[in-house]
C-alpha positions as CSV (number, residue, x, y, z in Angstrom):
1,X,0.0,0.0,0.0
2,X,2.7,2.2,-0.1
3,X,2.6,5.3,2.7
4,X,-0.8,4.9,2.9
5,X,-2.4,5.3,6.3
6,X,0.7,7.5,7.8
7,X,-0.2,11.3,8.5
8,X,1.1,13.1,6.1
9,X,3.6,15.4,8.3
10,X,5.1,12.7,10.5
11,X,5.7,10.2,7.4
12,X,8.4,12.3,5.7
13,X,10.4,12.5,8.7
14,X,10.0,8.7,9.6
15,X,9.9,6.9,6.2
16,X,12.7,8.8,4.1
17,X,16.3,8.1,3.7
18,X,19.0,10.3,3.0
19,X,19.7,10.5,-1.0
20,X,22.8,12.5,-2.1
21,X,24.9,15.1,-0.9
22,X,24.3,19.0,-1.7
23,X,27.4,18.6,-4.2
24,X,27.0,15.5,-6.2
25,X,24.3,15.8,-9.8
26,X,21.5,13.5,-9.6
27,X,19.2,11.7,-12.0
28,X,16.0,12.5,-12.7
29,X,13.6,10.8,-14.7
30,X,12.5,12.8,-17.7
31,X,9.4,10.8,-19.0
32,X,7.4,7.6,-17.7
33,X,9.9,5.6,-19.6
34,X,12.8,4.8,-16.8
35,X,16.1,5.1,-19.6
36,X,15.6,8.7,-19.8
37,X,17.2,10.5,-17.5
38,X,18.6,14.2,-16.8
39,X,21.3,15.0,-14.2
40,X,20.7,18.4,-12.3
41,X,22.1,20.0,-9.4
42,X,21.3,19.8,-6.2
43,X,20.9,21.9,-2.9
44,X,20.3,25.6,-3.4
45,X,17.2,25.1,-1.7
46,X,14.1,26.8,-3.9
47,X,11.1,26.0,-3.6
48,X,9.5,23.6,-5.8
49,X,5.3,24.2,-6.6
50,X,2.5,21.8,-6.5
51,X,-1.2,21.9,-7.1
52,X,-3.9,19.6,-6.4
53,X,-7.3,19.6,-8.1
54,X,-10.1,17.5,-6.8
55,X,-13.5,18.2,-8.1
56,X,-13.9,22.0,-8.1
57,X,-11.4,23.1,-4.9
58,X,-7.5,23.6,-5.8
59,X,-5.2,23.6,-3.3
60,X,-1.6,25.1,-4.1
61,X,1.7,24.6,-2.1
62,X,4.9,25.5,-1.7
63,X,7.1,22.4,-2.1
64,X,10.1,20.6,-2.2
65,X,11.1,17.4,-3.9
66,X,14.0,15.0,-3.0
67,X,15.6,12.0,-5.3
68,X,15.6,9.0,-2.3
69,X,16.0,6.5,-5.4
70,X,16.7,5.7,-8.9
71,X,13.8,7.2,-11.0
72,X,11.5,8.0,-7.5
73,X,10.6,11.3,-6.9
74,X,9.7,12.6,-3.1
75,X,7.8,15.8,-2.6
76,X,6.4,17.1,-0.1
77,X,4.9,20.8,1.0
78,X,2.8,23.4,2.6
79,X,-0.1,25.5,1.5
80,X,-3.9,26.6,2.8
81,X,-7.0,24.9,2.7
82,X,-8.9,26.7,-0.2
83,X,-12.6,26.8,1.6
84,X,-11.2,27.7,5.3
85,X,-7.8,29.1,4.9
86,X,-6.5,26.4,7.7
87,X,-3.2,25.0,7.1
88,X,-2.6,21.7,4.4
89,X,0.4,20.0,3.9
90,X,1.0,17.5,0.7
91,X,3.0,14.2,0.5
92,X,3.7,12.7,-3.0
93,X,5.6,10.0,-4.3
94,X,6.3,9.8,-7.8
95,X,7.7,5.8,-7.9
96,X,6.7,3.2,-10.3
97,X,6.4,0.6,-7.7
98,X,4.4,2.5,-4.6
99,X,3.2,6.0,-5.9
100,X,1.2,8.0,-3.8
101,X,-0.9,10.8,-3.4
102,X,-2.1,12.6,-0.1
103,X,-3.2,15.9,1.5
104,X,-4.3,17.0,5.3
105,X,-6.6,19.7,4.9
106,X,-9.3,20.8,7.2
107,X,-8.7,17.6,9.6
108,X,-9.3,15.3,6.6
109,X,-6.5,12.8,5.0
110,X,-7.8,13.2,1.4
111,X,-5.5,10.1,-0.4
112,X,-5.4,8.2,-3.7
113,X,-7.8,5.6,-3.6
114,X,-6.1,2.2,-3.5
115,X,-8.5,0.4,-5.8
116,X,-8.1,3.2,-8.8
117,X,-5.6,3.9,-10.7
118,X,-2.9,6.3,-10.0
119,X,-0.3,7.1,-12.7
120,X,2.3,9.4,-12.2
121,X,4.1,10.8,-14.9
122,X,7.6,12.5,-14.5
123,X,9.5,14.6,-17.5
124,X,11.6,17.5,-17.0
125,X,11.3,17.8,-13.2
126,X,7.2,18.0,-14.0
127,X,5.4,15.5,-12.3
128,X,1.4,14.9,-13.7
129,X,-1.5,13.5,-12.5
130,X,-4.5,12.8,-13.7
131,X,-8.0,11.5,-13.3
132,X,-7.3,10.4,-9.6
133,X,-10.1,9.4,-7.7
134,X,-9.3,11.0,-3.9
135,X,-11.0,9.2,-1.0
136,X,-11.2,10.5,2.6
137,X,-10.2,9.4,5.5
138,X,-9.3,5.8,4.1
139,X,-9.3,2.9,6.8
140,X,-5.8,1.6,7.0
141,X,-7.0,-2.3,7.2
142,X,-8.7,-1.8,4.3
143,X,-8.2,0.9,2.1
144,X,-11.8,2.3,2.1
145,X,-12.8,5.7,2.6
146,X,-15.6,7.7,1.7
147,X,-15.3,9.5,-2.3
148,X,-13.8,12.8,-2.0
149,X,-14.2,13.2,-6.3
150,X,-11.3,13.2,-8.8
151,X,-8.8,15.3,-9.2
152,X,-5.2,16.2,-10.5
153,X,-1.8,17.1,-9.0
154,X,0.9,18.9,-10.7
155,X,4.3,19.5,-9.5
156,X,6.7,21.7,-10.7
157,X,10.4,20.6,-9.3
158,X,12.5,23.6,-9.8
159,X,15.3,22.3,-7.4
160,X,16.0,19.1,-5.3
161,X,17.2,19.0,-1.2
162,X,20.0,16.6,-0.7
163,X,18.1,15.1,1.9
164,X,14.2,15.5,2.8
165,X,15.7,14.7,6.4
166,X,18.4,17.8,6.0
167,X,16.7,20.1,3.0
168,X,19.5,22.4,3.4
């Protein structure tokens, strides 16, 4: 199930290993396909940008995305709740074998639904998105939750942090 289940702010900090250091290039993946890659620098610490669609709210946050693994992508960021203005935070993990979708907002965990499909498309430092169907609150045992609607996500990786643990 990938990091489903795990609140969104503690599972960055608990599930994420170090990646590179602030000096070394890394690889990104450039399309779905996993041969093409790009190398960019790491480290200066800009913020990345990510947006999240799901039936007619839109949620934007500042982000920041991290390489833990060959041709995974970890991002993960802060923004406002687009009804309430209460804070929302964003965990995504671009990764062909556990990919995963999630926002806090409002006291909800709205999530990728484990039964749909959820396709994540990387090229250029872009990550895409699309017809997602987001369930809240999803039991952990099970997976269910109750339909929150389908959405989108698009994330804009301007720059990586050597480390989600250290994003200096």
């Amino acid at each position: 199930m990938g990091m489903r289940g795990l609140a969104v702010n503690a599972a960055l900090m608990l599930a994420v290993a170090a990646c590179s250091s602030a000096d070394d290039p890394v690889t990104v993946p450039t399309s779905a396909a996993p041969s093409t890659t790009t190398s960019v620098p790491v480290g200066s610490g800009h913020l990345s940008s990510a947006v999240v669609t799901i039936e007619a709210e839109t949620w934007q946050f500042e982000a920041s995305c991290a390489l833990p693994g060959e041709d995974e992508v970890l991002v993960w960021g802060s923004g406002e709740d687009p009804s309430t203005g209460l804070p929302s935070e964003l965990l995504l993990e671009a990764s062909a074998a556990s990919p995963y979708v999630g926002i806090t907002t409002g006291g909800r965990l709205l999530e990728a639904a484990v039964d749909g499909p959820l396709i994540l498309t990387i090229d250029a430092g872009t990550i895409v998105g699309r017809d997602i169907q987001f369930v809240a609150d999803a039991d952990i045992d099970t997976g269910v939750g109750t339909p929150a609607g389908v959405g989108s996500v698009r994330v804009e990786c301007s720059d990586y942090v050597s480390s989600p643990l250290n994003p200096s």
